[in-house]
N, C-alpha and C positions, 0 to 999 in steps of 0.2 A: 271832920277833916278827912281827907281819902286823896288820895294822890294820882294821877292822868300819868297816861304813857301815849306816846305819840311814834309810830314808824312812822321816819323818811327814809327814803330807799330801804337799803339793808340793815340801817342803823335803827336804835331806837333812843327815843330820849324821853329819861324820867322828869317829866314835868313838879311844880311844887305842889302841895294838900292848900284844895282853898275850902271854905266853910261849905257844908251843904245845903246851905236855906238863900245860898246866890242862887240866881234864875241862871239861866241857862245863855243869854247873851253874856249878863258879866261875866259870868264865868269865862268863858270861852274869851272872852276880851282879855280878863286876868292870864291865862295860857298863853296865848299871842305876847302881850307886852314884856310878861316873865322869862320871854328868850331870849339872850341877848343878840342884839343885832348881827353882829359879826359872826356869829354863830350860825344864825338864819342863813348869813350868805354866803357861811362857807358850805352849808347841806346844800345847797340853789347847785351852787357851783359846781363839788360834786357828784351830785347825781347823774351817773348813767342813761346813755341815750338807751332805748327801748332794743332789747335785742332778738325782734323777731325776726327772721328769713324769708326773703319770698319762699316762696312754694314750688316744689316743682312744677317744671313746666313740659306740660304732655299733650298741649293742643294749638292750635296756630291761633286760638283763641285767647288762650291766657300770654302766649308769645306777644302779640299785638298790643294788650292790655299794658303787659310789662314794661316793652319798648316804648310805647308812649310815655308812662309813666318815668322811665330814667332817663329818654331823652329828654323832658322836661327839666329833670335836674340836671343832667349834664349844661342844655344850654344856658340855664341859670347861670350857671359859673363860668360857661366858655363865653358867653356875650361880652361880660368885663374885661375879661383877659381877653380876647379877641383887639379890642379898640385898644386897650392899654398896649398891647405888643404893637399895634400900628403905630400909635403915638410915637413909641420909641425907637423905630426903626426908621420914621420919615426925620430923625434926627439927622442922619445919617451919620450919627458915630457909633457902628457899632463894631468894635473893636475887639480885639481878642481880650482884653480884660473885662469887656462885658460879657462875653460868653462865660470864662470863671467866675466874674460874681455868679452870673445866674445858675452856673454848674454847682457852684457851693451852695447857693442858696438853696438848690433845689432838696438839698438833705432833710430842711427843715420839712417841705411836701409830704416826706416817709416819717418824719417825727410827730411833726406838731398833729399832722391827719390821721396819722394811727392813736395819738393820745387822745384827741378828741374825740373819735368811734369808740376809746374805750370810756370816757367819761372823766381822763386824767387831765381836767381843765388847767388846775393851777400850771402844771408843766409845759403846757405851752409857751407863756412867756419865758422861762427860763430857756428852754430851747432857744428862741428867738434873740435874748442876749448872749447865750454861746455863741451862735452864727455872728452876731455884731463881733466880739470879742476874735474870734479867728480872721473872718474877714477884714477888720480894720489893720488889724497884723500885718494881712497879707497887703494892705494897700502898700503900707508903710515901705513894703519891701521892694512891690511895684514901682513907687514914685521917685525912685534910683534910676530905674528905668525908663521911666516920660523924663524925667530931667536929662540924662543923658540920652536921648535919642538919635538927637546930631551926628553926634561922635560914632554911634553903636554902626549906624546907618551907611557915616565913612566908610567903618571898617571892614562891610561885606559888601565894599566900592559901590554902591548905589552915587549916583550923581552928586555934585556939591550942592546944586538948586534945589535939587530934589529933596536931599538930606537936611536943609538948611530950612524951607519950609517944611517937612515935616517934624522935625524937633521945635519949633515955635507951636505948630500947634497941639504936638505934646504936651508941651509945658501949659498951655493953655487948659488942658482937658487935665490935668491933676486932681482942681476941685472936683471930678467927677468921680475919679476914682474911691472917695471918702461917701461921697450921693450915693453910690450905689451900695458900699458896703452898710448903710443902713436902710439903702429903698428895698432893696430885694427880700430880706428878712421880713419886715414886715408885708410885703406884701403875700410872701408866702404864709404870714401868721394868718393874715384876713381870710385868704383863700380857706381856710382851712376850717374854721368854725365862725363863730356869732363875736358880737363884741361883748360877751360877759367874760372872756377868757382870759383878759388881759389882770393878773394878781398882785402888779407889781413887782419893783427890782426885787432882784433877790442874789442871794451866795451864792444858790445854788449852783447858779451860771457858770459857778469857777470850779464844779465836780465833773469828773466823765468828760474833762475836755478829750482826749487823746481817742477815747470811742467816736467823741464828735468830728474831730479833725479825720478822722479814718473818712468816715462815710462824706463826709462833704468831700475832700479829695478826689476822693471813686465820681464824688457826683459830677465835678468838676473835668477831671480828667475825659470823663464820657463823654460830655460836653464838647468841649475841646475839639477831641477828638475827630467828632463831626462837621465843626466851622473849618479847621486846619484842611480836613478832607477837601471840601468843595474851595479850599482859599490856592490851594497844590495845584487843581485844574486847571486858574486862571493864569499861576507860577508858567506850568509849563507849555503854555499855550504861548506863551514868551517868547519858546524859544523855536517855534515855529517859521518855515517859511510864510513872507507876507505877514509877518505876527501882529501888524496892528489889525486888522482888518480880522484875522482869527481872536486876537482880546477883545474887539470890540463885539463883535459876536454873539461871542462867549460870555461876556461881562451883559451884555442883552439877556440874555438865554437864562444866566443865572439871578440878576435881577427881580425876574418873570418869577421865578423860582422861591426867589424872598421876601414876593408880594402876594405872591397865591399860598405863602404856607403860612399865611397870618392866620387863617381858622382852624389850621393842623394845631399850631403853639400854642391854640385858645384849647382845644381837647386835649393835647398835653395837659396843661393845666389842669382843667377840667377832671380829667379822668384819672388824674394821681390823687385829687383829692375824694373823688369819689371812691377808688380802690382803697386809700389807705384809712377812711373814715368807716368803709365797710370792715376790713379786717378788723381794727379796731376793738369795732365792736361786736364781734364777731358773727360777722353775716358772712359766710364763703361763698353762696350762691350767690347774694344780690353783689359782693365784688366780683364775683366771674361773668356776670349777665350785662356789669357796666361796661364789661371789659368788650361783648359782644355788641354792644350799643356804640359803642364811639367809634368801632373797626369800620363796620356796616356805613356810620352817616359821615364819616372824614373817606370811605373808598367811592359813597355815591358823591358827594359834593365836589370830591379830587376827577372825577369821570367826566361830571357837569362841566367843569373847568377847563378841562382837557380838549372834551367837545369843541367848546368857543374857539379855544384858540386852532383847531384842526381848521375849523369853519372858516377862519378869515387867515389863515397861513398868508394868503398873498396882501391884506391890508394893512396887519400890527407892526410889521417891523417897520412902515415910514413912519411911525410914531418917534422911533429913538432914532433913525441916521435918516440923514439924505442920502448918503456912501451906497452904491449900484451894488458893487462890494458885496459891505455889510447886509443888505437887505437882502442879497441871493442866499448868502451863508445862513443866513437866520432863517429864511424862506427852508432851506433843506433842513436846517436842526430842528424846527420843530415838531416831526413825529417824535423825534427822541425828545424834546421840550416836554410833549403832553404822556410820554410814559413814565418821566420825570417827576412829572406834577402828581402822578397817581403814589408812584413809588413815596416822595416824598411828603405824601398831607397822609397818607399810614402808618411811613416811619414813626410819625414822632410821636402817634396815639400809642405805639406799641411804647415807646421808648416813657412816656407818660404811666403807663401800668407796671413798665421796672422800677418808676419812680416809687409810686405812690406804695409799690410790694417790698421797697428795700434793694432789690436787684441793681443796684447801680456797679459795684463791682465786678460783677458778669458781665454787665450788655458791655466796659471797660473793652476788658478779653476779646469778646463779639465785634468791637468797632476796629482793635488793633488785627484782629486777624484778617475780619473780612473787608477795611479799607487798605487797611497797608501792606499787609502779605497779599490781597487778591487783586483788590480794585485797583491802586496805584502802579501795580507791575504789569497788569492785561493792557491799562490804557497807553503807559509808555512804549509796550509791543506794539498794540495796533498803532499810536500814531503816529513814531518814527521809525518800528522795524514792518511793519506793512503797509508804510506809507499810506495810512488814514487820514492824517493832519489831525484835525480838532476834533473832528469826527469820533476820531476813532480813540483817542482821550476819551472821551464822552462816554463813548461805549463802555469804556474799561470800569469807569467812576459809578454807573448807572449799574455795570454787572455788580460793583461792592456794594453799593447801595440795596439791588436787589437779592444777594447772600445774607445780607446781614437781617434783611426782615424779614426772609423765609429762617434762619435760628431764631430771632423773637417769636414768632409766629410758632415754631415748634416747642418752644420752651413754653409759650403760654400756654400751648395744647396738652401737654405733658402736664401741666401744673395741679397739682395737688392742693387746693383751696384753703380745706381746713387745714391742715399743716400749716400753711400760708399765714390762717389766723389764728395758729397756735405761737405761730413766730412772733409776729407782732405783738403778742401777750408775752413774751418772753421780751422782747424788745424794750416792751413800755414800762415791765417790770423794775428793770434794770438800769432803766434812765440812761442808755450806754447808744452803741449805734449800731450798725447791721451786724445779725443773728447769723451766729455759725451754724445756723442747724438748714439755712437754705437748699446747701446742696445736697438734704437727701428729703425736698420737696420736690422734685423731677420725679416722675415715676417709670420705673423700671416696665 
């Protein structure tokens, strides 16, 4: 009799003494059967992804290699997402409390995708029941509010017709607010790894809510932040001379805007799962080199786009009006249209790497200073104290826009990688939610 030892991964396990006059098959067959099941697939489960690093990169040759290489993953995961956000958008309800789910959800992108780069399988699904658990909350609190919509609508005098149809079909969209607060979780689980990850319910769900609630808020609020932004535009375009003729325009222009950033929200996607899957586990080059990959194919793709539409300036707008109007107005916004489109299919890659890094409370700060203290006070100068009209809104909203991704842009240039994937082992450790120790990742 003599007894087998067996390494998986870092573990080892003392197998039982079988006789030594078995051959070499049963044998080996006895080992196998003598593990119990459960065990087998809690080591599957796990076992840590491979934590090698690409290699530095010193030639335009291993550059190229590389790039191909992660833009192949990236568009692995931005093709899904890509069609998914179109699906949900040609809905057309997407509301401010779609933007919150998806704001909250997106906490799980910095969870579940740094657990799984580290190999902390089981903890994915518990994350993903946290989020259910908070989000369902927050519906609860929500559906106060589509119930009363009516009334709310009265009371900041909006029309009676206006207000009367829109509270019916608040009341209508309720069941959705429930849809979401379990679609987005999951699908930020999928994005994130394989389907072995899923362990079952667990308690754990109900530990580290208040870390959890912290960073989904931050994620949420960032969010926010950004739809609210571009929702103010079309606000005060309102109250404009000629204001139908400037909203209709406007609501053209930005449209355009929320049809061409459907492959920006697929690299969002995309590239928070790839940043927080590298940290994870800790690769700090190949997260910094995805981070150079998705910038580079969402600013050539956003260019492409911009192109088109320079190209036929005089033929897209008969598409949305007959209005002589609307079509001139739109005819002139469109050089701002297509600096627009560039600004906004980068924004959200960058905003996509605060995801996937934890930084959702920073870029917070970054959206409140550089839309609301910058962007929203330039654009009300230009477009009723230097009589710009929409225009010059435009300009103000496009200057916050462009502030706020030169700070991402500089914070990721600044960024201290490994630090980056020291944090997220500090994060995963702790089963908690974004790591105090970010702000002395910036480098001096």
């Amino acid at each position: 009799m003599e007894s087998k030892t067996m390494e998986s991964g870092n573990s080892i396990c003392v197998l039982p003494a079988v006789p030594a006059d078995i051959n070499e098959s049963d044998e080996f067959h006895n080992i196998i059967i003598s593990i119990p099941q459960h065990e087998h697939q809690q080591q599957q489960q796990q076992q840590p992804l491979p934590l090698e690093d690409i290699s530095p990169i010193n030639s335009f040759g291993s550059f190229f290699s590389e790039f191909k290489n992660e833009s192949s993953k990236l568009w692995r995961l931005a093709a899904p997402a890509i069609l998914t956000t179109v699906f949900q958008y040609s809905l057309g309800a997407i509301t401010q409390t779609f933007a919150g789910h998806m704001g909250m959800g997106s906490a799980l992108e910095t969870l579940c995708g740094q657990a799984y780069g580290a190999g902390k399988i089981g903890m994915l699904g518990v994350y993903m029941q946290r989020s259910w658990i908070i989000l369902l909350a927050t519906s609860v609190l929500l559906t106060f509010l589509y119930a009363f919509a009516e009334p709310v609508l009265l009371l900041l005098r909006q029309k009676e017709d206006i207000s009367r149809a829109a509270g019916r079909i608040a009341r209508w969209m309720i069941p959705q607010l429930y849809a979401y607060a379990f679609n987005f979780p999951m699908a930020k689980f999928l994005q994130a790894q394989s389907k072995i990850a899923w362990a079952g319910f667990s308690y754990k769900a109900f530990h580290s809510l208040w870390a959890f609630v912290k960073l989904s808020v931050a994620s949420a609020v960032m969010l926010c932040l950004e739809v609210w932004y571009f929702t103010a535009l079309i606000l005060f375009a309102g109250y404009l001379k000629n204001a139908e003729v400037a909203v209709d325009s406007l609501s053209i222009c930005v449209n355009i805007l929320g049809w061409t950033g459907m492959v920006a929200l697929g690299f969002n996607a995309a590239v928070s799962v790839r940043v927080s899957n590298e940290l994870g586990a800790d690769r700090p080059r190949t997260a910094k080199f995805a981070v150079v990959v998705v910038v580079i194919s969402s600013f050539v793709i956003a260019v492409l786009i911009s192109v088109f539409f320079l190209a036929f300036q005089k033929q897209y707008p008969t598409l949305f009006s007959n209005s002589l109007d609307v079509k001139n107005l739109v005819y002139h916004l469109t050089p701002m249209l297509a600096f627009c489109i560039v600004l906004n299919n980068v924004q959200p890659a960058l905003s996509g790497v605060a995801i996937g890094a934890g930084w959702q409370a920073i870029v917070a700060y970054v959206n409140i200073g550089s839309y609301y203290l910058f962007g929203i006070p330039l654009g009300l100068t230009l477009g009723y104290a230097a009589k710009l009209g929409v225009r010059g809104i435009w300009y103000g909203m496009a200057g916050g826009t462009a502030i706020q991704t030169l700070i991402l842009l500089w914070l990721i240039y600044r960024t201290n990688w490994k630090k980056e994937a020291s944090a997220a082992a500090e994060r995963i450790n702790t089963w908690g939610g974004e790591s105090a120790v970010r702000e002395n990742n910036i480098e001096n």
